[in-house]
C-alpha positions as CSV (number, residue, x, y, z in Angstrom):
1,X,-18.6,-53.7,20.3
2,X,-16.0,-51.9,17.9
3,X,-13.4,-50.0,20.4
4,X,-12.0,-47.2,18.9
5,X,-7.7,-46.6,19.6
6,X,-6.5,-43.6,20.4
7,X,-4.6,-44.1,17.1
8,X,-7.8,-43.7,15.3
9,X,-8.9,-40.8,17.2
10,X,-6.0,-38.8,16.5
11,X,-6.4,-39.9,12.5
12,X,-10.2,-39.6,12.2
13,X,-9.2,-35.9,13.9
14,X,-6.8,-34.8,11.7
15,X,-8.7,-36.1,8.4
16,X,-11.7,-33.9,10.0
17,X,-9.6,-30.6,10.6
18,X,-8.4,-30.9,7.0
19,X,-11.9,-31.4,5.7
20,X,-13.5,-28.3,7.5
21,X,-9.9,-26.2,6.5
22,X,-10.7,-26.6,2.7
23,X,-14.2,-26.0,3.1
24,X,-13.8,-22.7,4.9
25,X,-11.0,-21.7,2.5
26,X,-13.2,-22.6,-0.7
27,X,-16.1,-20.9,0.9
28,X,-13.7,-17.9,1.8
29,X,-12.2,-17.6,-1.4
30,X,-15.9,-17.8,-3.3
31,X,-17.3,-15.0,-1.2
32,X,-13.9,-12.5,-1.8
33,X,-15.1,-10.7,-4.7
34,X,-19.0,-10.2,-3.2
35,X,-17.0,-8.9,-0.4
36,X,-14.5,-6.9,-1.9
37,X,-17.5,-5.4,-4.0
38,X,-19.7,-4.6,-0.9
39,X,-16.8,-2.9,0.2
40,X,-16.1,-1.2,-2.3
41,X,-19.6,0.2,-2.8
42,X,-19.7,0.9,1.1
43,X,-16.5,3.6,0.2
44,X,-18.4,5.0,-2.8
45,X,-21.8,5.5,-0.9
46,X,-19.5,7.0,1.9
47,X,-17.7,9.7,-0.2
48,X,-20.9,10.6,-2.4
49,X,-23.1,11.2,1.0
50,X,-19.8,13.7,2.6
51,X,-20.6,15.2,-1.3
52,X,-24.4,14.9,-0.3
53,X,-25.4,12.9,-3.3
54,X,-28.5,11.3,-3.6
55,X,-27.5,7.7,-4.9
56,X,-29.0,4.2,-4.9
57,X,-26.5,1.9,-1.8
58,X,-26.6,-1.2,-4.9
59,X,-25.4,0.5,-7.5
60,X,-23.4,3.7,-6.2
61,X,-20.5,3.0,-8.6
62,X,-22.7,4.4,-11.4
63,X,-23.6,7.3,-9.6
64,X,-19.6,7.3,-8.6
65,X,-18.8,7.2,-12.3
66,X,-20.5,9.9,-13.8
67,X,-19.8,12.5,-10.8
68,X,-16.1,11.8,-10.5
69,X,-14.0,14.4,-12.0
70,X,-11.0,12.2,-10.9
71,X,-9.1,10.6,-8.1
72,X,-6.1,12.3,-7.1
73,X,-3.0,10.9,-4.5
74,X,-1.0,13.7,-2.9
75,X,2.4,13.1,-1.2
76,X,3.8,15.2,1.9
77,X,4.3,18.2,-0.3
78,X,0.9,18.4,-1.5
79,X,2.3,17.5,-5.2
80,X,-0.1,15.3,-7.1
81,X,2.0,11.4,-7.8
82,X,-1.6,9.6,-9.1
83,X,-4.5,10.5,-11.1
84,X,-7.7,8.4,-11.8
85,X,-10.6,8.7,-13.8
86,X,-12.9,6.7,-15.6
87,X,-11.9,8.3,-19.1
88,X,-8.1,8.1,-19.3
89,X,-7.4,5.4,-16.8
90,X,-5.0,5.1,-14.1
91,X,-1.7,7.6,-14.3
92,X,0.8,6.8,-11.8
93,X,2.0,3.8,-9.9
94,X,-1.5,3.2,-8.0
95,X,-5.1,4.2,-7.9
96,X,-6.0,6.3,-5.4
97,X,-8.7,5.0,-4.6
98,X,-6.6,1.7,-3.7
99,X,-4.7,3.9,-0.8
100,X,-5.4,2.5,3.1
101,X,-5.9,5.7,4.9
102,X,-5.2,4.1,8.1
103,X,-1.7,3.1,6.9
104,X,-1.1,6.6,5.8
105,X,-2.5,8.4,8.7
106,X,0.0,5.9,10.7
107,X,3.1,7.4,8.7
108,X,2.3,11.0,9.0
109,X,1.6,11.0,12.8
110,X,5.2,9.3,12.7
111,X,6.9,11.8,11.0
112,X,7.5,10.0,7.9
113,X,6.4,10.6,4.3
114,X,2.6,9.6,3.3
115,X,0.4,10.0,0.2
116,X,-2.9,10.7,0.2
117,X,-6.1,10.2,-1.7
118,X,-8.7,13.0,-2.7
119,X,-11.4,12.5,-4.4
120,X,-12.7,15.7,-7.0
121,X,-16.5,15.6,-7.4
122,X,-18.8,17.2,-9.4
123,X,-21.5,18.7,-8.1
124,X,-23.8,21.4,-9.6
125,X,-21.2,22.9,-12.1
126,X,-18.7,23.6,-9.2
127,X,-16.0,20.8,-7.7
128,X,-15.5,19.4,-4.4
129,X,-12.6,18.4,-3.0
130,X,-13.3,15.3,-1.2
131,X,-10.7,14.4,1.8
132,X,-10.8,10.7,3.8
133,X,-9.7,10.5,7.5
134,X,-8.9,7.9,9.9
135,X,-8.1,7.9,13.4
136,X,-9.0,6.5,17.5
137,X,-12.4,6.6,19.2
138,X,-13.0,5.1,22.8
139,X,-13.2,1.2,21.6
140,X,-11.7,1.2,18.1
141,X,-11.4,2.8,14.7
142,X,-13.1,5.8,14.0
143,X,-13.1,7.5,10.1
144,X,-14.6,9.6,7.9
145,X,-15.1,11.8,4.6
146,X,-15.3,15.5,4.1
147,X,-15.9,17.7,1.0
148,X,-15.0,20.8,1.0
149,X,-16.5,23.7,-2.1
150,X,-14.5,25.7,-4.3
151,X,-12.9,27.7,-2.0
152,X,-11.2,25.0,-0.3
153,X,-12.6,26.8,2.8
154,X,-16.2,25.5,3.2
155,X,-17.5,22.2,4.5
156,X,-20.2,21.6,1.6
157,X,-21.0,17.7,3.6
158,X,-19.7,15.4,6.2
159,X,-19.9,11.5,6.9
160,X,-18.6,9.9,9.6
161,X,-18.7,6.1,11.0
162,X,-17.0,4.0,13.7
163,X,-16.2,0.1,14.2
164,X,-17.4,-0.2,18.2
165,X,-18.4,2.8,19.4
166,X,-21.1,2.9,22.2
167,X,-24.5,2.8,21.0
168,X,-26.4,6.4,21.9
169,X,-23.2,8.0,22.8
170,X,-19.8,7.5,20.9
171,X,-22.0,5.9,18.1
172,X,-23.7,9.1,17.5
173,X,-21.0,10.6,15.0
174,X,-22.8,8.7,12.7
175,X,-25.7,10.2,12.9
176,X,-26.8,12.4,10.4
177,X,-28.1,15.2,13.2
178,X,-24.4,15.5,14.4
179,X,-23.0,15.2,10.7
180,X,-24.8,18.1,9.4
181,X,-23.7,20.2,12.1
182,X,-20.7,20.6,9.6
183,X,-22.0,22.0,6.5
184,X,-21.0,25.5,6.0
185,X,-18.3,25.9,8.5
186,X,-14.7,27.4,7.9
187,X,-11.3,25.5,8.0
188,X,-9.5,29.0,7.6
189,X,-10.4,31.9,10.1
190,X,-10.7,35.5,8.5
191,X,-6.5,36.1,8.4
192,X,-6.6,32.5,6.5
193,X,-5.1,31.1,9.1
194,X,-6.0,27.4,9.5
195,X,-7.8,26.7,12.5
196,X,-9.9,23.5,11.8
197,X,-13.1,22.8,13.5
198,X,-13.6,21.7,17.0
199,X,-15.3,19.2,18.4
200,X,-16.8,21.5,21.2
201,X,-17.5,20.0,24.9
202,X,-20.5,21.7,26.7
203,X,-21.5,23.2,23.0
204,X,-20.1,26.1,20.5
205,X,-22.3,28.2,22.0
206,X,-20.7,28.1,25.7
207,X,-17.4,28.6,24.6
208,X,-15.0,30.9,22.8
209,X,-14.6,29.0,19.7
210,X,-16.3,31.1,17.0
211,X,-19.7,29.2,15.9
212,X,-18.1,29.0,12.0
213,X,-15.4,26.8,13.7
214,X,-16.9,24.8,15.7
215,X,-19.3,22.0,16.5
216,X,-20.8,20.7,19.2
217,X,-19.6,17.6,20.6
218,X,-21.4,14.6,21.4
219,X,-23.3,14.5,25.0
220,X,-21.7,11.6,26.8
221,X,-19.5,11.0,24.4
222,X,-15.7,12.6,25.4
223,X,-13.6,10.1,24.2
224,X,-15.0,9.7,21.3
225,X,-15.0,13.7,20.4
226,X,-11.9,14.3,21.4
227,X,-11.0,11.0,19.0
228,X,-12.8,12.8,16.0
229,X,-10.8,16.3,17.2
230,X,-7.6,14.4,17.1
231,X,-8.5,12.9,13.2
232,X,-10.1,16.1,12.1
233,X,-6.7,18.0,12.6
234,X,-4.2,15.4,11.6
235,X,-6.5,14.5,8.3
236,X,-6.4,18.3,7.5
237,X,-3.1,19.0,8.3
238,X,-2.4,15.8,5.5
239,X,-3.8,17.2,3.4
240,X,-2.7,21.2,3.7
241,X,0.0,21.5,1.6
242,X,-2.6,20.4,-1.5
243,X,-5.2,22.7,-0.6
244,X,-2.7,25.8,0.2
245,X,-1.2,24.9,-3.4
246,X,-4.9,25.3,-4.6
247,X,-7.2,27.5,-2.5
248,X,-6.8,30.4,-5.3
């Protein structure tokens, strides 16, 4: 009987690790673009449902094409630094599309400077302002898109998702019951004075909070509403010195 040395253990091994490395890297590097497309398509179909677009998930790009009025990036002083569309191209250093929220939303909670994407929409004749946050639930990343009308005042649509909230609680702010709580309510009160809108504990209706301001939170949910509260202001305060620039 053949008696393998630890000297051919250690080789046989190694030669193994190597093989499955280069498969895992080919197979990794094959699957990149499906995966950057899916993601890719998975923004798209998340701006055009805040816009409450009716699209097809496989091909929202060319739904994406022929609404988009164009991309815009914002810096701290709400001046515009990047412009997208799908007529003139790219002007500016980066696509806004291209801009990770999350590193952005990291830099303005830290005091430092930030851009910002926004994302103009058509949508009946009129345009809406499209604006991505990003924050904290109870077990990981929260975000989400809002579109606001003409006035810069109304919610027209709202989507929200999460990476591990709890099913039937937390995980509800993706629900579409919850979502469309949003539509039609104010970020300005009626001095146009920017108040936001609340993520309401107990319900709008049991608190002070006037109902065009607030909505009511999810039932079991705390951490996760006050998470959403937290992103809702710090995403609106981003981007506040665009929309002041352009409510009129």
């Amino acid at each position: 009987m053949y008696k393998f040395t630890n000297k051919y253990i250690i080789i046989y091994s190694i030669i193994m690790v190597a093989i499955v490395a280069v498969l895992l890297t080919l197979g990794a590097t094959a699957l990149k673009p499906l995966q950057d497309k899916n993601k890719k398509n998975e923004k798209i179909g998340y701006i055009l449902r805040a816009s409450r677009q009716e699209f097809d998930p496989k091909n929202a790009e060319d739904t994406y094409k022929k609404l988009l009025i164009k991309e815009i990036a914002i810096n701290e002083s709400g001046d515009i630094i990047a412009e997208f569309d799908y007529i003139n191209g790219l002007r500016g250093k980066l696509r806004p599309f291209d801009i990770d929220v999350n590193t952005e939303t990291k830099k303005f909670k830290e005091g430092k400077s930030y851009i910002l994407p926004i994302y103009l929409i058509q949508n009946n004749g009129d345009t809406l302002t499209v604006i991505p946050f990003y924050g904290m639930g109870l077990w990981g990343a929260i975000w989400g898109y809002v579109a606001l009308e003409n006035d810069l005042n109304t919610i027209h649509g709202a989507v929200f998702d999460h990476k591990g909230e709890t099913p039937g609680l937390g995980a509800e702010i993706s629900d579409l019951p919850f979502q469309n709580q949003f539509i039609g309510k104010k970020i300005f009160d009626e001095n146009q004075n920017f108040v936001g809108v609340a993520i309401v504990k107990g319900g709008v209706r049991r608190s002070n909070i006037p109902e065009l301001h607030g909505v009511d939170a999810i039932s079991g949910g705390t951490f996760t509403s006050k998470g959403l509260d937290n992103m809702l202001l710090d995403g609106f305060k981003m981007a506040m010195p665009y929309i002041e620039k352009h409510r009129n």
